[in-house]
Every structure is written in structure tokens, then in C-alpha cells.
C-alpha positions in Angstrom: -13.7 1.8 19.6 -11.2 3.6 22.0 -8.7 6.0 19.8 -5.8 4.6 20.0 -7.2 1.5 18.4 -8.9 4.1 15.7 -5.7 5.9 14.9 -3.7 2.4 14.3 -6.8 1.0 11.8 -6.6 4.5 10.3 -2.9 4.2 10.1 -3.1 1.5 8.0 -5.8 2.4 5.7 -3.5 5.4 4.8 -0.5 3.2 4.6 -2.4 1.3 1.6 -3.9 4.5 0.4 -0.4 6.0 -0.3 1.6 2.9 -0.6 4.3 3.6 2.1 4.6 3.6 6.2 2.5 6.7 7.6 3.7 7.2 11.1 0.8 7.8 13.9 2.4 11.5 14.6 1.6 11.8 10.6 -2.2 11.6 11.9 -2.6 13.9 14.9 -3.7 17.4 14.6 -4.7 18.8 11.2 -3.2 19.5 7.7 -2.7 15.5 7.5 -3.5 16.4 3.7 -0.4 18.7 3.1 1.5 16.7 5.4 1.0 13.6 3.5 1.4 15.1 0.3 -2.2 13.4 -0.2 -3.6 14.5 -3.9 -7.5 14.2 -5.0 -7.1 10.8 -6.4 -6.0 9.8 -3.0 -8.3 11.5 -1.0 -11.0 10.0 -3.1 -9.6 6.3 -2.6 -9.1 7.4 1.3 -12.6 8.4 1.3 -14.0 4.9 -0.2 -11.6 2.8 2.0 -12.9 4.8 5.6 -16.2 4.4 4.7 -16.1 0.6 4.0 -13.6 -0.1 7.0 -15.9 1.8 9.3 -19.2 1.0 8.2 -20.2 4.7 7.7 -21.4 7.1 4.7 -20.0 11.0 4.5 -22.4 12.0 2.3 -21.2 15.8 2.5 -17.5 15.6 -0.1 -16.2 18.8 2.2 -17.0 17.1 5.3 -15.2 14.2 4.1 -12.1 16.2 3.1 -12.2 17.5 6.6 -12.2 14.5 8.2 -9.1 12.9 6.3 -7.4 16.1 7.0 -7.9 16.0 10.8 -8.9 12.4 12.2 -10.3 13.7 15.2 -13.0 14.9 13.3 -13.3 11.6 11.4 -13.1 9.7 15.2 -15.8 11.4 16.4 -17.7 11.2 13.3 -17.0 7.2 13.3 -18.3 7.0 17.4 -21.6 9.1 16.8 -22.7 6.7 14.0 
């Protein structure tokens, strides 16, 4: 899956996470967490939703709160599986 593709699936996986429009600037670069204003519930839910959506298991809870706070991490975790 190329990454702009990525980012626009991821968009909207965080866009039903949080319940309102998350622009794709929102997920470049890191602190997507603070930036969103994304709480433990969320992250949680976020967590659940990537893993189904991609097909994949973060079995490490750090890693995983890693990766939603910087989706490059969460891209290239996604292409190596």
C-alpha cells in the first residue's frame, strides 16, 4: 500500500475514533496524540480499529502508542507485516 493511500485509510479511522474531520497535516510528523487531544480511551479504540483495518497485531501497548502518535512508524510497521 503506497502512503498516501495509508494516510487517507488512517485519516478516516481517526475521524471515527474521535468523531470529527482529522486533517492529513493532523497525521504527519509526531505528537499526533497531543495534537489531537487523543485520551486513553481513544487511543485504546484507535488501537483496536488499526489493527482490524490492517490486519495486523501490536502486541507491545508502548509500541502501539508510538505508532498512533507518529504514523510513520505505524506505516512501516503495517508494510513489514
Amino acid at each position: 500500500m503506497d502512503n498516501l493511500k495509508f494516510v487517507q485509510l488512517l485519516r478516516g479511522l481517526y475521524e471515527k475514533a474521535l468523531h470529527h474531520p482529522v486533517q492529513i497535516e493532523d497525521l504527519q510528523g509526531e505528537n499526533v496524540i497531543e495534537r489531537l487531544k487523543i485520551d486513553s480511551l481513544i487511543a485504546l479504540q484507535l488501537i483496536i480499529t488499526i489493527e482490524k483495518a490492517f490486519s495486523v497485531v501490536i502486541d507491545d501497548d508502548e509500541l502501539a502508542i508510538q505508532m498512533i502518535d507518529n504514523p510513520s512508524r505505524l506505516y512501516e510497521f503495517v508494510n513489514k507485516q
